[in-house]
C-alpha positions as CSV (number, residue, x, y, z in Angstrom):
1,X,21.0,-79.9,44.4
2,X,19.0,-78.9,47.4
3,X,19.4,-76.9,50.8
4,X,16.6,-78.5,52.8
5,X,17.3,-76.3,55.9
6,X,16.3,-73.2,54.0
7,X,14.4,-74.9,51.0
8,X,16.7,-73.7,48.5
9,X,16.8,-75.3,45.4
10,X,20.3,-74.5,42.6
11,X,20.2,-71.6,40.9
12,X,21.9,-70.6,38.3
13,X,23.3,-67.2,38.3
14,X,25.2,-66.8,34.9
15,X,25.3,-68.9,32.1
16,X,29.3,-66.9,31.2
17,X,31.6,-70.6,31.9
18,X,29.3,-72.7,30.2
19,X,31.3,-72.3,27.1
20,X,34.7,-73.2,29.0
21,X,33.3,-76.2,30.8
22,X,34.7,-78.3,27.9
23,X,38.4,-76.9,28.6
24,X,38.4,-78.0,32.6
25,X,40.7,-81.5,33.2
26,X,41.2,-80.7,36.6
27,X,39.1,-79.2,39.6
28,X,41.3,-78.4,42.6
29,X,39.5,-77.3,45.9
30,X,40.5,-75.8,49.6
31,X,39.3,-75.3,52.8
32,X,38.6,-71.9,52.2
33,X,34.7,-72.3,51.5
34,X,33.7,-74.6,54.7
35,X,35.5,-71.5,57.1
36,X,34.1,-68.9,55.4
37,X,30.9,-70.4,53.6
38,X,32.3,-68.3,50.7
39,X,29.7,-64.9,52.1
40,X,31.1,-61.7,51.0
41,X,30.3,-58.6,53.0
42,X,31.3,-54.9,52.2
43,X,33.0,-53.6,55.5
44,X,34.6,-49.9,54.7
45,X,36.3,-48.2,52.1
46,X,39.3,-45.5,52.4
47,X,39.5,-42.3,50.3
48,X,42.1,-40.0,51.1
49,X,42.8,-40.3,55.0
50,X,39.5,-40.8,55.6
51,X,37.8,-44.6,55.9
52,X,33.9,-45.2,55.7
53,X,32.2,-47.9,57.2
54,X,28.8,-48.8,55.7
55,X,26.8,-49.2,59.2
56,X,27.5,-44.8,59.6
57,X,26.3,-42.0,57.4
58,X,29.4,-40.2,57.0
59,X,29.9,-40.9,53.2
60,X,26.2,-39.4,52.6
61,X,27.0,-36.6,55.1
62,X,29.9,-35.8,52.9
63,X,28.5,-35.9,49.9
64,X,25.8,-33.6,50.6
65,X,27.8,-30.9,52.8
66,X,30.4,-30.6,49.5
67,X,33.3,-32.1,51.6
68,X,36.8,-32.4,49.9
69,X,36.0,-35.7,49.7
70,X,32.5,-35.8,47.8
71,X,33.8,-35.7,44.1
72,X,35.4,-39.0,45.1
73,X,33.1,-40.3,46.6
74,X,30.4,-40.1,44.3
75,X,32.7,-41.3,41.5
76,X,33.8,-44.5,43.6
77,X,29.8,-45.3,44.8
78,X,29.1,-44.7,41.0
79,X,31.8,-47.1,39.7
80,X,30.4,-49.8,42.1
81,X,26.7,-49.5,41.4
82,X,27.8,-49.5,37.4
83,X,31.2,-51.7,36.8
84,X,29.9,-55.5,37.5
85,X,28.0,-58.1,35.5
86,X,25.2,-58.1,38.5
87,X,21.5,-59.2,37.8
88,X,19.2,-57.4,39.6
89,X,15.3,-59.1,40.7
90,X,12.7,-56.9,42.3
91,X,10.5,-59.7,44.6
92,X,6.8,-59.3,43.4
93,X,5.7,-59.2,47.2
94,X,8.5,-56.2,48.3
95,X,7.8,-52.9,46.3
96,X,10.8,-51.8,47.8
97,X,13.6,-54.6,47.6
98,X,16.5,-55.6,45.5
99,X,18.0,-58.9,45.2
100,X,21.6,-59.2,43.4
101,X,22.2,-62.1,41.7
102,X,26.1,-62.4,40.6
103,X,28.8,-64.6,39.8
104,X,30.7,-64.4,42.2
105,X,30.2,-63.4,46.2
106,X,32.7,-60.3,46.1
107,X,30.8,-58.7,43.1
108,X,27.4,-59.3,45.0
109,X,29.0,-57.5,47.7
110,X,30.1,-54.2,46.3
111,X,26.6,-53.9,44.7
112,X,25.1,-54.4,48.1
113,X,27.7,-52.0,49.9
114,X,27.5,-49.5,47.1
115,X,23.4,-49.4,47.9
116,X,23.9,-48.8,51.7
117,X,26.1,-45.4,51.1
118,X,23.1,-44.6,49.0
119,X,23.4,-45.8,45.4
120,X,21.6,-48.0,44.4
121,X,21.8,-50.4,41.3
122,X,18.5,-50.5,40.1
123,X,18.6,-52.2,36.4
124,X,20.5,-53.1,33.3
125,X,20.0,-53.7,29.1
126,X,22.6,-54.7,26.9
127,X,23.6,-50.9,26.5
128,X,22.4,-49.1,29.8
129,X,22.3,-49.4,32.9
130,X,20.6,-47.0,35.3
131,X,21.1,-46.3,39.2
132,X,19.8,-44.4,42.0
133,X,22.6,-42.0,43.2
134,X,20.3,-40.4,46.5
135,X,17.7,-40.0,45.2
136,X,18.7,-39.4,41.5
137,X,18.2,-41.8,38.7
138,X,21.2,-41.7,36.5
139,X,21.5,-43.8,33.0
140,X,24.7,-45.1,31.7
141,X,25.4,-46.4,28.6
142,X,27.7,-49.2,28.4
143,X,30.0,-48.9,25.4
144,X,32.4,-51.5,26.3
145,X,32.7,-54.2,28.9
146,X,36.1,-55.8,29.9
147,X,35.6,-59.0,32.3
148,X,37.6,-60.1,34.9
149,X,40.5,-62.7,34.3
150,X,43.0,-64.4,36.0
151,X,45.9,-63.1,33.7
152,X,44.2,-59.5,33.8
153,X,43.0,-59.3,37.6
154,X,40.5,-56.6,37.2
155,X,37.4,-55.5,35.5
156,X,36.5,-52.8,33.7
157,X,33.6,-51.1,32.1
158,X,33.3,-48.0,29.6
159,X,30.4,-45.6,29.9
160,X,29.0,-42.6,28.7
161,X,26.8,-40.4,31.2
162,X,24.3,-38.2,31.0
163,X,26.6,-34.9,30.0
164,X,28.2,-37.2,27.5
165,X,31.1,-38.1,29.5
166,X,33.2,-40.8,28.8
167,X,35.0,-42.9,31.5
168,X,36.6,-45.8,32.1
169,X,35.6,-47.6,35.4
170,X,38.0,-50.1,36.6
171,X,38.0,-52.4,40.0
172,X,40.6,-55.1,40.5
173,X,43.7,-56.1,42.4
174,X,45.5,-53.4,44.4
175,X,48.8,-54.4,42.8
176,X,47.9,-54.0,39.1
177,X,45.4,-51.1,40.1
178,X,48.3,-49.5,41.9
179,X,51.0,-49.0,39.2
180,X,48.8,-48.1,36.8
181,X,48.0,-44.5,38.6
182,X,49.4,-41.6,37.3
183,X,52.4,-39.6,38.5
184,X,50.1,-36.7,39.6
185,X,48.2,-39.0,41.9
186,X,50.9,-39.8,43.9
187,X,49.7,-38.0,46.8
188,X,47.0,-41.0,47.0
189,X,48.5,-43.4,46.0
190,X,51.2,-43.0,49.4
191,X,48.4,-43.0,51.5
192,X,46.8,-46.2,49.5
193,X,49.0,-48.1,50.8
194,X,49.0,-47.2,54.0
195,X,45.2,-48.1,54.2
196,X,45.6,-51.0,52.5
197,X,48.1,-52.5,55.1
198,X,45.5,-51.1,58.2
199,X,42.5,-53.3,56.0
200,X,44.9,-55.7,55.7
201,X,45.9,-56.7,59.5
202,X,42.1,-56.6,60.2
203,X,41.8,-59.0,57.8
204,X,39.8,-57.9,55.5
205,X,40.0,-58.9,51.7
206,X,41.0,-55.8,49.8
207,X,40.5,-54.4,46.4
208,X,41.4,-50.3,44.7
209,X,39.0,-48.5,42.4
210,X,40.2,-46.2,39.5
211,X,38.3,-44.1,37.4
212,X,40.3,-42.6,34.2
213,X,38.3,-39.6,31.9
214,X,38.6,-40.4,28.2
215,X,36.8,-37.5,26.2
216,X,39.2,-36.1,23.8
């Protein structure tokens, strides 16, 4: 397969379905792809009562100043520069570039937004992975990693920072994301929904983020 207008050749970006090509007998298809040309773009993201669109400076603003907000903030831009099965390639002529290779458009798209509040994905092993939070380069190690599926709706990954924190990082459907918070976030999760419903009548496709502590 070719693009000829942008002299494109097939890529491929994971190798992950190969071993459950033998299991397909059916391939449906919509119209879905030839409106959209399946392209993924990170818009905004709500915490609290407060959204964040990626073209302003206000998450980094609030970051910085210590704003009530910044704790979250810096956990959510963590989780999406960290909980993904992204491939990163750094162009030999651009000393300063990044290009995302992924699966699927969506997860290429949170890697992307993630980098324009300021983190940065910059590479991955099979145990580590290591970011630019602005400015700071930050190492995770991956101790487990929990793939999307249909049945489960969400991904998740398990990490241990730098101060030997533990965490579970988990990005998915708002519905199985959303009844899996705890009692003493209830306070968020009321306003969750409220965002989700503005995101939703401006038509944007929607996902929550949940972070979860587990040293003993």
């Amino acid at each position: 397969m070719y693009h000829e207008e942008t002299n494109t050749p097939a890529m491929a970006r994971t190798s992950n379905l190969n071993e459950e090509l033998g299991q397909v007998k059916y391939i449906f298809s919509d119209k879905t792809g030839t409106l959209t040309r399946n392209i993924m773009e990170f818009k905004k993201c709500a915490i609290g009562n407060t959204i964040y669109n990626v073209d302003e400076s206000l998450a980094i603003k609030h970051i910085q100043s210590g704003h009530k907000n910044a704790e979250l903030l810096k956990e959510m831009l963590t989780l999406l520069s960290v909980c993904h099965t992204v491939v990163p390639e750094k162009p030999k002529d651009d000393e300063h570039g990044m290009i995302y290779h992924a699966a699927s458009p969506d997860e290429r798209a949170l890697v992307y937004g993630a980098r324009k509040f300021g983190y940065t994905f910059l590479s991955r092993t099979p145990d580590t992975v290591d970011i630019d939070a602005l400015g700071h380069k930050e190492t995770f190690e991956i101790l487990n990693v929990i793939e999307f599926t249909s049945t489960r709706k969400r991904m998740s990954v398990i990490v241990k920072d730098s101060q030997n924190q533990i965490k579970l990082f988990c990005k998915g459907a708002d519905t199985v994301i959303y009844e899996r918070l705890e009692n003493s976030t209830s306070e968020y999760g009321d306003v969750l929904l409220q965002q989700l419903e503005v995101f939703a009548t401006e038509g944007l496709r929607t996902l929550c983020c949940a972070v979860a502590n587990l040293n003993v």
